[in-house]
NUZA-630898 format. One record per residue (C-alpha): residue in three letters; x negated, y negated, z; residue number from 1. Coordinates in nm, 4 decimals. Each point is the difference from the previous one (the first is absolute). Layout:
residues N
<site residuo="Ala" u="X" v="Y" w="Z" num="NUM"/>
...
This chain:
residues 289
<site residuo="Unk" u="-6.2940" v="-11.2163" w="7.5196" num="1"/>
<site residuo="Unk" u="-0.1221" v="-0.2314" w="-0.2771" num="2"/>
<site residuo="Unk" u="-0.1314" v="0.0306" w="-0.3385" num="3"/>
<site residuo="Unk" u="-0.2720" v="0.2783" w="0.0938" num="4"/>
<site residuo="Unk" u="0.1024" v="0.1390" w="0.3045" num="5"/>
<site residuo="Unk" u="0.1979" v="0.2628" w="0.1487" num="6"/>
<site residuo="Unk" u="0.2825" v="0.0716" w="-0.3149" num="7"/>
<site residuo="Unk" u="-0.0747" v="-0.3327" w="-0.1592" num="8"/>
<site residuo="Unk" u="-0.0324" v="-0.0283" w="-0.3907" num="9"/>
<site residuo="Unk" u="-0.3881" v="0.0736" w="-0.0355" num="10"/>
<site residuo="Unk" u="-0.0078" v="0.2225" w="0.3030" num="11"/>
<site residuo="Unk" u="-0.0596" v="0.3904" w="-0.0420" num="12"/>
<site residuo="Unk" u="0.3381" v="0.0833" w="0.1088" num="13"/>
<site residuo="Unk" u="0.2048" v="-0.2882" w="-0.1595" num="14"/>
<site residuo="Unk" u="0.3850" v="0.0650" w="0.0382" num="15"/>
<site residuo="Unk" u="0.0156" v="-0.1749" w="-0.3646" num="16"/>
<site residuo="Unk" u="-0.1232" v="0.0584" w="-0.3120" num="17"/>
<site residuo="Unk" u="-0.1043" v="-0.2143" w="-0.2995" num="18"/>
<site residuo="Unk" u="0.1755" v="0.0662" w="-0.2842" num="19"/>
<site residuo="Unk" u="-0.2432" v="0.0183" w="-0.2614" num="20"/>
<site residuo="Unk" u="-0.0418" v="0.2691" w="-0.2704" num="21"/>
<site residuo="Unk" u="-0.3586" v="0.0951" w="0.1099" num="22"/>
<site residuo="Unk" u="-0.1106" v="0.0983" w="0.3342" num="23"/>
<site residuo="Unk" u="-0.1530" v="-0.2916" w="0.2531" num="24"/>
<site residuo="Unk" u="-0.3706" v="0.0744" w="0.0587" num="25"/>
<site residuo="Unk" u="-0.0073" v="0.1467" w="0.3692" num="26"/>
<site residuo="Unk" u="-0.1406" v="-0.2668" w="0.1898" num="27"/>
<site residuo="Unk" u="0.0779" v="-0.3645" w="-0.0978" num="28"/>
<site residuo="Unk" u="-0.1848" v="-0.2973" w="0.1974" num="29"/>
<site residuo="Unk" u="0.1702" v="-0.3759" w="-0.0155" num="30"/>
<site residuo="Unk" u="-0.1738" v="-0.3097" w="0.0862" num="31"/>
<site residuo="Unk" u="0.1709" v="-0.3238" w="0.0467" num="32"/>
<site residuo="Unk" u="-0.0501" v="-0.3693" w="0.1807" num="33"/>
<site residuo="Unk" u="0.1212" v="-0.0488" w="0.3149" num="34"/>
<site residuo="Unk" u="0.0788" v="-0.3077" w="-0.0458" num="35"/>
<site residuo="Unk" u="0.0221" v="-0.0626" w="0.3982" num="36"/>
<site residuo="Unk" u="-0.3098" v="-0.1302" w="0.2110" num="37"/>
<site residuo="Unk" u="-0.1369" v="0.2996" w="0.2305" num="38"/>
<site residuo="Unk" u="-0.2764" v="-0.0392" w="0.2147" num="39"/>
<site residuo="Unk" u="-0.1900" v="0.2622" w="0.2142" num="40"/>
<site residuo="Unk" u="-0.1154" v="-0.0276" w="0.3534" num="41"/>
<site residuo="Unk" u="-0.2647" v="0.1962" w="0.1503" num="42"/>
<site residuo="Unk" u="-0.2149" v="-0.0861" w="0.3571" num="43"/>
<site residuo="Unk" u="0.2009" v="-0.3298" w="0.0246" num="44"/>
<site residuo="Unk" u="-0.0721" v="-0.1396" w="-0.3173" num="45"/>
<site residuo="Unk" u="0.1214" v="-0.0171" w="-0.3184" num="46"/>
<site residuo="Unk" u="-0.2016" v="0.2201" w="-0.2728" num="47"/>
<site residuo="Unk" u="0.2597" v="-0.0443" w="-0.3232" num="48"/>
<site residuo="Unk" u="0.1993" v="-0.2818" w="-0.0641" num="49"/>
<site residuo="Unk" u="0.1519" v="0.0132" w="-0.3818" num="50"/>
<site residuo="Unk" u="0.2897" v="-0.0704" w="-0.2189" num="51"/>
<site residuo="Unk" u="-0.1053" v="0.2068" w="-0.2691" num="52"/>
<site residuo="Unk" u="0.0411" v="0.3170" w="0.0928" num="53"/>
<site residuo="Unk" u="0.0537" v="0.3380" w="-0.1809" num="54"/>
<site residuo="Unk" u="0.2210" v="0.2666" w="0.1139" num="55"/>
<site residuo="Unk" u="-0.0572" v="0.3296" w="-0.0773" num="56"/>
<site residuo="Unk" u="0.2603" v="0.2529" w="-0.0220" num="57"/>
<site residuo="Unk" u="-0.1458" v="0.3485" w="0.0003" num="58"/>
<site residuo="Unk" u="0.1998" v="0.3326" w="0.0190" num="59"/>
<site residuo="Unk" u="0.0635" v="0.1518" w="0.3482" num="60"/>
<site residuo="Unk" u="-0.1075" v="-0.3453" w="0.1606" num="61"/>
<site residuo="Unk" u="0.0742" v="-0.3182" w="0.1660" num="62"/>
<site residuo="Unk" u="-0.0494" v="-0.3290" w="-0.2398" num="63"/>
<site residuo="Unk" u="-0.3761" v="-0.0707" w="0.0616" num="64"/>
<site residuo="Unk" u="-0.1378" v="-0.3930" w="-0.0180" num="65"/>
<site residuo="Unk" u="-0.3031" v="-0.0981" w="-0.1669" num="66"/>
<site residuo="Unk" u="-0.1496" v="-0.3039" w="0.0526" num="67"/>
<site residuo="Unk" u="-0.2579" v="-0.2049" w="-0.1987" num="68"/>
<site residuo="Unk" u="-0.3280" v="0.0373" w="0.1070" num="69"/>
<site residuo="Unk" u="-0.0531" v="-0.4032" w="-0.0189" num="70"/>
<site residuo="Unk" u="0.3256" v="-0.0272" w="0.2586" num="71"/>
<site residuo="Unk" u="-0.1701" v="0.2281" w="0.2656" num="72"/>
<site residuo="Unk" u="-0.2046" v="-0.1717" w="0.2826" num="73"/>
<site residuo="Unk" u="-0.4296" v="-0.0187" w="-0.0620" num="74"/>
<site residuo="Unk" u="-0.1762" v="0.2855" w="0.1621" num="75"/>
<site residuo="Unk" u="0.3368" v="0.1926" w="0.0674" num="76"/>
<site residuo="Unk" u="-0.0738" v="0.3153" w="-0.2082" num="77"/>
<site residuo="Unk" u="-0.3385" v="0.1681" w="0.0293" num="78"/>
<site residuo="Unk" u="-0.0818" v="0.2442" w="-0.2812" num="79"/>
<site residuo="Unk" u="0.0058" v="0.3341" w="0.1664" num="80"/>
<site residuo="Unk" u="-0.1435" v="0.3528" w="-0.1530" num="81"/>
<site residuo="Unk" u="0.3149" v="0.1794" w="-0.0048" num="82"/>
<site residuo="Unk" u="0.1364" v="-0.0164" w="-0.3704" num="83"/>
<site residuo="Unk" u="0.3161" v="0.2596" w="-0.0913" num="84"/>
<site residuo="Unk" u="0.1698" v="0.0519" w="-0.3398" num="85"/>
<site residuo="Unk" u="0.3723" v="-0.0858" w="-0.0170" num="86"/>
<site residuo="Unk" u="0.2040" v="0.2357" w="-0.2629" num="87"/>
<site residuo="Unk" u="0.1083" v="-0.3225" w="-0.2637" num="88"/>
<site residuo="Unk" u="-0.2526" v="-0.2468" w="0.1156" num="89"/>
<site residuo="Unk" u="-0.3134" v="0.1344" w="0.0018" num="90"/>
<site residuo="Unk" u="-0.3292" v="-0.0301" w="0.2190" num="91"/>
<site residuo="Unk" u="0.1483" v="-0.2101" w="0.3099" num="92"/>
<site residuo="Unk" u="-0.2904" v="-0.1628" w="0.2779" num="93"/>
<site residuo="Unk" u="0.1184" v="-0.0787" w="0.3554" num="94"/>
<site residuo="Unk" u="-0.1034" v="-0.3018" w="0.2252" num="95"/>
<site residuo="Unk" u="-0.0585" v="-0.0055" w="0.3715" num="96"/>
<site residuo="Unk" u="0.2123" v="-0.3207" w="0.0948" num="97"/>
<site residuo="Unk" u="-0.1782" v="-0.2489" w="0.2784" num="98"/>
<site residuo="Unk" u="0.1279" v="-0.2719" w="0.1613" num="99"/>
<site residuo="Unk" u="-0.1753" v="-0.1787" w="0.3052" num="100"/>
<site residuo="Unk" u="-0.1191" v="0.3207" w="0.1979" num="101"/>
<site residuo="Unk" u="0.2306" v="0.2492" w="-0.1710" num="102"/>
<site residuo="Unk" u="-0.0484" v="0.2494" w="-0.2973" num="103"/>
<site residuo="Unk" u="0.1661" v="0.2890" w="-0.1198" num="104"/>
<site residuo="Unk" u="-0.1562" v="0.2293" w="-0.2201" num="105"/>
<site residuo="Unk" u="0.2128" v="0.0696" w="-0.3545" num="106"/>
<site residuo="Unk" u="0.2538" v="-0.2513" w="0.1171" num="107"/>
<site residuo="Unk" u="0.0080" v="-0.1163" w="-0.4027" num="108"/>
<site residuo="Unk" u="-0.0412" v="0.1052" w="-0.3159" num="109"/>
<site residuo="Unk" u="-0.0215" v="-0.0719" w="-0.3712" num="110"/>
<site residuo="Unk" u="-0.0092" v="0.1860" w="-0.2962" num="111"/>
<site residuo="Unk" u="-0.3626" v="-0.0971" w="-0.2059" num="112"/>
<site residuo="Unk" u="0.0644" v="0.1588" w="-0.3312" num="113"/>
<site residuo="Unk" u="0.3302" v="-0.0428" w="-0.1082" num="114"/>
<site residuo="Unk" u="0.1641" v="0.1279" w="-0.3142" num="115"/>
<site residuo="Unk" u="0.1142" v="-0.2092" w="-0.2207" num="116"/>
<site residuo="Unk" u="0.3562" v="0.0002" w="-0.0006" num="117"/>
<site residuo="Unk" u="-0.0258" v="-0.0640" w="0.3831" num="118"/>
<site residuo="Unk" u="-0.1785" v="-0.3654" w="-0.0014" num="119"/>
<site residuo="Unk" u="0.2436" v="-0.1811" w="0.2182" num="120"/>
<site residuo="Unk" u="-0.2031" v="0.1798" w="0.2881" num="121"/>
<site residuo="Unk" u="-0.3043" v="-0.1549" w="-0.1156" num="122"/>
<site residuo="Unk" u="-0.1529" v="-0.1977" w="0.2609" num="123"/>
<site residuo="Unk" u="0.2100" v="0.0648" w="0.2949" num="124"/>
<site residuo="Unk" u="-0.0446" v="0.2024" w="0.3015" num="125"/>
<site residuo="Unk" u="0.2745" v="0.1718" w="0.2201" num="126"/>
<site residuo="Unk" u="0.0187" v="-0.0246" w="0.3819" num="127"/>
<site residuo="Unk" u="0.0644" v="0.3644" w="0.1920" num="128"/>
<site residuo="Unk" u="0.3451" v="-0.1166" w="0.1649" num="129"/>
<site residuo="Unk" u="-0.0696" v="0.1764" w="0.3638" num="130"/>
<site residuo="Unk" u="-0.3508" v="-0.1110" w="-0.0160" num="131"/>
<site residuo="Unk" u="0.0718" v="-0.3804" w="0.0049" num="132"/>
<site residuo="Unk" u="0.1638" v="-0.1907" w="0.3120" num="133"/>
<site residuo="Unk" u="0.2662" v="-0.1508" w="-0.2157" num="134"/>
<site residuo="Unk" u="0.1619" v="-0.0780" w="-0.3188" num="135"/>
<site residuo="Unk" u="0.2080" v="-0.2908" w="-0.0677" num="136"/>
<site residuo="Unk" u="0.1982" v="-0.1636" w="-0.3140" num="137"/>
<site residuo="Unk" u="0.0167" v="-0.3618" w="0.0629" num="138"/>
<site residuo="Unk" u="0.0248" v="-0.0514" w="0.4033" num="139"/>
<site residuo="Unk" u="0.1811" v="0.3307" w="0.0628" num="140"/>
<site residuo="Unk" u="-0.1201" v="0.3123" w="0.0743" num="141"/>
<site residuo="Unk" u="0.0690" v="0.3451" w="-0.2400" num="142"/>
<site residuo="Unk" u="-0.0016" v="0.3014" w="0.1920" num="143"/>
<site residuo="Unk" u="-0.0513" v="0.3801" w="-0.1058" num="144"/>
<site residuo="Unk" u="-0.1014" v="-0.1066" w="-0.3570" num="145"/>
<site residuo="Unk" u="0.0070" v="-0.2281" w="-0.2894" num="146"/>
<site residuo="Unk" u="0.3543" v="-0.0960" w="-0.0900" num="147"/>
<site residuo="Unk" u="0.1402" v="0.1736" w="-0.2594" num="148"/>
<site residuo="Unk" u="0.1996" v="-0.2401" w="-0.2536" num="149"/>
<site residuo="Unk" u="0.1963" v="0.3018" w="-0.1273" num="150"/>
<site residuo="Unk" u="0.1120" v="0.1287" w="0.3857" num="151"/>
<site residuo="Unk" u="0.3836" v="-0.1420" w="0.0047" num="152"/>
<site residuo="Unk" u="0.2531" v="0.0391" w="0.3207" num="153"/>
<site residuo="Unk" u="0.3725" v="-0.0608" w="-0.0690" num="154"/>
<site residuo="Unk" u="0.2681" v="0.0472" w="0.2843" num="155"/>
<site residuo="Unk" u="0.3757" v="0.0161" w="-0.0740" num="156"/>
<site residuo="Unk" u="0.2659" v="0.0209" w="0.2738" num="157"/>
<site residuo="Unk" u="0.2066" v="0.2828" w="-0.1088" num="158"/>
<site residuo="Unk" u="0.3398" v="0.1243" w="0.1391" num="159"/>
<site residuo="Unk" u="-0.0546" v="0.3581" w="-0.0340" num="160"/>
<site residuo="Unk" u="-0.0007" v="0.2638" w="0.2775" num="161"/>
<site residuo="Unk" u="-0.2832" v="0.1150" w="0.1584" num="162"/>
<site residuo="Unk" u="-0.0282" v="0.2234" w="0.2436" num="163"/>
<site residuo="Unk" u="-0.3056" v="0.1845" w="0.1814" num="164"/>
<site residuo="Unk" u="0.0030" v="0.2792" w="0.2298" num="165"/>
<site residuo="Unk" u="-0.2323" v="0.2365" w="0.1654" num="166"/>
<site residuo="Unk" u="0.1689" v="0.3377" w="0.0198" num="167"/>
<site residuo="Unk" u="0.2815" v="-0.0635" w="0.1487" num="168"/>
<site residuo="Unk" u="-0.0606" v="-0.3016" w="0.1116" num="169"/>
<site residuo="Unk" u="0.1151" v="-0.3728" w="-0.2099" num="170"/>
<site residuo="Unk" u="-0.2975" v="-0.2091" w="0.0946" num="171"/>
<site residuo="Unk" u="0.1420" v="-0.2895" w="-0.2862" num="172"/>
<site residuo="Unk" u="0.3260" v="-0.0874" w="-0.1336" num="173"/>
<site residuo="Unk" u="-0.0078" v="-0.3110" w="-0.2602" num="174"/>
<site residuo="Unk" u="0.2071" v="-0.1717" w="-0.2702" num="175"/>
<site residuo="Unk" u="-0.1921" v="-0.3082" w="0.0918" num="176"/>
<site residuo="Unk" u="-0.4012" v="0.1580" w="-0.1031" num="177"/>
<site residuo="Unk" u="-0.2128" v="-0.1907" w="-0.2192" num="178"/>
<site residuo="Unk" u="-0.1776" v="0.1594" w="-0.3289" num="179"/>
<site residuo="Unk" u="-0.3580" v="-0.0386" w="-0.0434" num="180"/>
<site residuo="Unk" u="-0.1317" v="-0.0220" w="-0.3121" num="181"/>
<site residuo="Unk" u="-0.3886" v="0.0263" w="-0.0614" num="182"/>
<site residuo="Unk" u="-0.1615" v="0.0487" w="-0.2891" num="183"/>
<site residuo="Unk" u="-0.0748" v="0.3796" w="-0.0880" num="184"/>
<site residuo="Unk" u="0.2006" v="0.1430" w="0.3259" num="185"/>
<site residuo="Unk" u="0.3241" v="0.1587" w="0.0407" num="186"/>
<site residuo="Unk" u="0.2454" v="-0.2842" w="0.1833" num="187"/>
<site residuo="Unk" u="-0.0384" v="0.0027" w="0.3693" num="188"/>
<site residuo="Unk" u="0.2818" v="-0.0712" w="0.1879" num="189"/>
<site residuo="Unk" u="-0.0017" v="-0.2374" w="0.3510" num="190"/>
<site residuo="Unk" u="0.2565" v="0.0005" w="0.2737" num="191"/>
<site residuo="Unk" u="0.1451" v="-0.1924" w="0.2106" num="192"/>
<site residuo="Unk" u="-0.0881" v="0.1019" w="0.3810" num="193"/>
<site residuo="Unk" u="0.3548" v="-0.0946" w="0.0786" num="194"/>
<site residuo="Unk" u="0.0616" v="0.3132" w="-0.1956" num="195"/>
<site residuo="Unk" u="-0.2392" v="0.2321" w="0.1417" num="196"/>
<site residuo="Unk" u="0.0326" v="0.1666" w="0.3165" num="197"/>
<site residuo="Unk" u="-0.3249" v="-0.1275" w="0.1342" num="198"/>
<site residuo="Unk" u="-0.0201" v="0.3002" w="0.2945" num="199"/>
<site residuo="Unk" u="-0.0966" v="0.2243" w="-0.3196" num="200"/>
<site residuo="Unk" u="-0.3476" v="-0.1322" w="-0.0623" num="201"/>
<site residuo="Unk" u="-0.2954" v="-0.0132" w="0.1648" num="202"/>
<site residuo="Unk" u="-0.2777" v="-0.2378" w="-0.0177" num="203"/>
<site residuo="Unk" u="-0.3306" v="0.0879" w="-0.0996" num="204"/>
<site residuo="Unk" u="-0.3420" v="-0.1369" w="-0.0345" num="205"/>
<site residuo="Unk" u="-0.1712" v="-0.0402" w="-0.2740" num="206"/>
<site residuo="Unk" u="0.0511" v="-0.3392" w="-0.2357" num="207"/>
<site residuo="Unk" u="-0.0190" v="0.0089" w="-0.3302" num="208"/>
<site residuo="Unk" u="-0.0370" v="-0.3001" w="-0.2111" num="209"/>
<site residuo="Unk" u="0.0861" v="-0.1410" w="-0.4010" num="210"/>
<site residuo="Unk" u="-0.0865" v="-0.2574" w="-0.1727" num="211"/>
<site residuo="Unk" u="0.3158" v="-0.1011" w="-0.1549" num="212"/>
<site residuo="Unk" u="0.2387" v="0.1149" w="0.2874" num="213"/>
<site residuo="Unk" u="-0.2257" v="-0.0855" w="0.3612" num="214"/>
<site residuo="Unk" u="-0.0145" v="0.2345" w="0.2754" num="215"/>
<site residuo="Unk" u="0.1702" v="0.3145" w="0.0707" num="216"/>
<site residuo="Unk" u="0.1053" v="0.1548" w="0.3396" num="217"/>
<site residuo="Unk" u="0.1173" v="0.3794" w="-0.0408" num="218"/>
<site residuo="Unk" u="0.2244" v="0.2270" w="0.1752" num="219"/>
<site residuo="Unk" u="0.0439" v="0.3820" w="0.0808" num="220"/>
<site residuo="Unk" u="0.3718" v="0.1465" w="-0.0342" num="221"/>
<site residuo="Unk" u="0.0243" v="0.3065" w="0.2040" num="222"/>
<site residuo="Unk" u="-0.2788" v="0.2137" w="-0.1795" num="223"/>
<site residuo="Unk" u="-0.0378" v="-0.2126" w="-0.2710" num="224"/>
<site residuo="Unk" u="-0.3542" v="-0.1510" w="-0.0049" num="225"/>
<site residuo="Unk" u="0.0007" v="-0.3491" w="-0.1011" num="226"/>
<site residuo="Unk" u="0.3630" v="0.0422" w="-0.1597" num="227"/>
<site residuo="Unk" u="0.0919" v="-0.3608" w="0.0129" num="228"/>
<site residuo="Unk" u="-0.1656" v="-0.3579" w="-0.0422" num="229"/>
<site residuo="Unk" u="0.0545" v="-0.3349" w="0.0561" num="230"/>
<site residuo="Unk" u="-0.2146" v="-0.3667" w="-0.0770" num="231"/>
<site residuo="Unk" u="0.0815" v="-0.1760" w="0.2642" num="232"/>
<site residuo="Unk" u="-0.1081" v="-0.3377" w="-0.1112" num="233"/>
<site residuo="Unk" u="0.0264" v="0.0442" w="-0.3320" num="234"/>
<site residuo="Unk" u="-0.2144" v="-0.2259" w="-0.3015" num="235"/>
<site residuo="Unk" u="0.2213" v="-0.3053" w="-0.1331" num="236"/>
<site residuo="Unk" u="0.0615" v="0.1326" w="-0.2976" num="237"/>
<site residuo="Unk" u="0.1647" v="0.3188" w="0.1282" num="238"/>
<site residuo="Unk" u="0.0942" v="-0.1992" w="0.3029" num="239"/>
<site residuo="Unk" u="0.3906" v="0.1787" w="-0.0299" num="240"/>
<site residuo="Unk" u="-0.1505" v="0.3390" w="0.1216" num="241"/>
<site residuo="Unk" u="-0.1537" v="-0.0956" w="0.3220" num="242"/>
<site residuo="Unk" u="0.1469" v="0.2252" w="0.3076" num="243"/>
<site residuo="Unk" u="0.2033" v="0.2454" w="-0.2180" num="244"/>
<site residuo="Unk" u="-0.1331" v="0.3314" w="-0.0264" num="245"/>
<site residuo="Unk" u="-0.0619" v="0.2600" w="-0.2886" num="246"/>
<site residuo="Unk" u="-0.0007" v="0.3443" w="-0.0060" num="247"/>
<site residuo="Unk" u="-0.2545" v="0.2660" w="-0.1406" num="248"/>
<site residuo="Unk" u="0.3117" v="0.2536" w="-0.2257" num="249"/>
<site residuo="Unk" u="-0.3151" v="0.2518" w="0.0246" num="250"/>
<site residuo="Unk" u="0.0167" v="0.0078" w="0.3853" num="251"/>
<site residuo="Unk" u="0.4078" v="-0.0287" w="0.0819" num="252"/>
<site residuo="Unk" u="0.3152" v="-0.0114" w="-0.1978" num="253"/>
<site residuo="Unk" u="0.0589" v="-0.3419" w="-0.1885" num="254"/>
<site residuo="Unk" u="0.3226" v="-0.0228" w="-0.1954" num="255"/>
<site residuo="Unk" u="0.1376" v="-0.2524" w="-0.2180" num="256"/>
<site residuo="Unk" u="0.3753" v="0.0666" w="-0.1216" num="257"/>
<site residuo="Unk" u="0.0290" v="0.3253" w="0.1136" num="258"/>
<site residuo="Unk" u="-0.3633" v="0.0983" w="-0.2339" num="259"/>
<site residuo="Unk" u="-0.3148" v="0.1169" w="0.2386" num="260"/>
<site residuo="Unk" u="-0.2962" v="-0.2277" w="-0.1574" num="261"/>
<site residuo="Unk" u="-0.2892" v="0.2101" w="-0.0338" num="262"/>
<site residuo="Unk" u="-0.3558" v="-0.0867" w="-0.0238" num="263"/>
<site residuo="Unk" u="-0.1393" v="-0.0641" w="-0.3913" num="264"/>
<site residuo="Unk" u="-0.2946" v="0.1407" w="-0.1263" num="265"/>
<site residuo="Unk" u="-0.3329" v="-0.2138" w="0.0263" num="266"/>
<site residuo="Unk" u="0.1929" v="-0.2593" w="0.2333" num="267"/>
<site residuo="Unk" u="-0.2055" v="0.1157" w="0.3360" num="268"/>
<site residuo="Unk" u="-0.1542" v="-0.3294" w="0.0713" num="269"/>
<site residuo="Unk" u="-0.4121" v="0.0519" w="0.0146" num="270"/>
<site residuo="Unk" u="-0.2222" v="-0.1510" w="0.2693" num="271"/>
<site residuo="Unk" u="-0.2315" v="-0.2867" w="-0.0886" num="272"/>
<site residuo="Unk" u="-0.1126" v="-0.0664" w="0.3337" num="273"/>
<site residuo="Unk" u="-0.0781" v="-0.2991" w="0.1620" num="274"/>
<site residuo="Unk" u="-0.2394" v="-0.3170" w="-0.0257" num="275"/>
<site residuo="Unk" u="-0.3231" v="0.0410" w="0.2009" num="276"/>
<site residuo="Unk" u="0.1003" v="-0.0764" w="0.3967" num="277"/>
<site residuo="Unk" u="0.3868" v="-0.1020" w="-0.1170" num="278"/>
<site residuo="Unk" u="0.2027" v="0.0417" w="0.3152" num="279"/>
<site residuo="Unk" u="0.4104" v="0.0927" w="-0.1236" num="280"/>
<site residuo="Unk" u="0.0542" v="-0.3535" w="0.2093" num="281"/>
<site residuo="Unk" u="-0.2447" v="-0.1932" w="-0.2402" num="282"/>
<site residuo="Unk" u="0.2534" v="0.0257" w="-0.3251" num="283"/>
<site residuo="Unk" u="0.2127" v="-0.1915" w="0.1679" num="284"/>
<site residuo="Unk" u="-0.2315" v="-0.2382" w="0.1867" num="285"/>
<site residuo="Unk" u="-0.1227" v="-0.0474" w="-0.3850" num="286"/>
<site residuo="Unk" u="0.3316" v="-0.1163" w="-0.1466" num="287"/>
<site residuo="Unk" u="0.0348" v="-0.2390" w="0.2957" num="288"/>
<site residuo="Unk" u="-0.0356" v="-0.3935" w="-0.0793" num="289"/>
């Protein structure tokens, strides 16, 4: 979650509410600077190269970068005829992007006739994530999407007793689990595998990946379909997680101090898919030095 997305502040089904004496109009757009360097790769080469970004937070999506059209590489973007009309911004035209013998067709856009209150867009052109090879800030690659400022993770140790069990069954016993806080989502809890009896779930295929946690392997419990989770290799800043394993409260029991946790409203965590030919091995192959 961050500012716009899932039950963030400006999303559609924020979990908060300003406290104002009017009501908020129904859709609110933010633009900010980035104020990090992001490039974009496409065919081998690089296409955008910039520190002066904009990010654009819209309602129901992922941050989205836009680049000044000076900062994008000559001959990159060739005017196509396909023009749309975005619901704030107005008339929008979309580029086919080259680079040596590639092109995609509406790989970029920009929005030609903006209204006034929305001038920071002026000039500046937005890259269709999927479309493009890669997207870096600085030397590192960003996978999934932009980075969104407002998208915190906390983790706590916490002595409290958890326990998980599948009918009859305790699959995980823990006063040693770790709280995950992230921004917008119920906590999720990880445990130890020392307390999990490991016989209880099943591997299954089918990676997952996010950009501020890594890579995630899953696991069936009994029936359970993908009841359980673990990042293996964990990112560096959320480093203390790697090997334990959560558990989905939809899909077995989870409770903590005697309390079964059940699953919030709006907290089911929506697919953004992945970047165009991203393997779930490349993620981490990106964070390597």
């Amino acid at each position: 979650m961050g500012l716009s997305w899932q039950q963030g502040p400006l999303a559609p089904a924020a979990v908060g509410r300003f406290l104002v004496p009017d009501p908020l109009p129904d859709r609110m757009l933010f633009a900010e600077p980035l104020r990090r360097r992001m490039r974009v790769r496409f065919g081998d080469i690089w296409i955008a190269d910039s520190e002066d970004v904009v990010l654009l937070h819209e309602p129901g999506r992922y941050p989205v970068a836009y680049f000044p059209l000076h900062d994008t590489t000559a001959d990159a973007l060739q005017p196509g005829e396909h023009t749309t009309t975005h619901h704030d911004l107005g008339p929008t035209s979309w580029y086919t992007v080259r680079a040596g013998t590639r092109s995609t067709q509406r790989a970029a856009w920009q929005h030609t006739d903006l209204p006034d209150y929305a001038g920071d867009l002026s000039g500046r052109v937005a890259f269709a994530w999927r479309a493009m090879d890669s997207f870096y800030e600085e030397d590192e690659r960003i996978v999934g999407h932009a980075a969104d400022s407002y998208h915190r993770i906390d983790i706590r140790h916490t002595s409290r007793h958890l326990v998980v069990r599948s009918d009859d069954q305790v699959v995980a016993e823990s006063t040693r689990a770790l709280a995950l806080y992230e921004s917008g989502f119920a906590p999720r809890w990880y445990v130890p595998r020392t307390d999990i009896d490991e016989s209880a779930l099943t591997s299954v295929e089918g990676r997952t990946f996010c950009p501020y946690k890594g890579v995630a392997d899953y696991y069936d419990i009994a029936g359970a379909h993908r009841a359980a989770w673990s990042y293996e290799n964990a990112w560096t800043e959320v480093r203390r997680i790697s090997g334990m394993v959560s558990f989905e409260p939809d899909k077995v029991e989870v409770h903590l101090d005697g309390t079964r946790l059940r699953p919030e409203p709006g907290q089911t965590v929506i697919s953004h898919g992945v970047d165009r030919n991203l393997t779930p091995d490349e993620p981490i192959a990106a964070r390597q030095p």
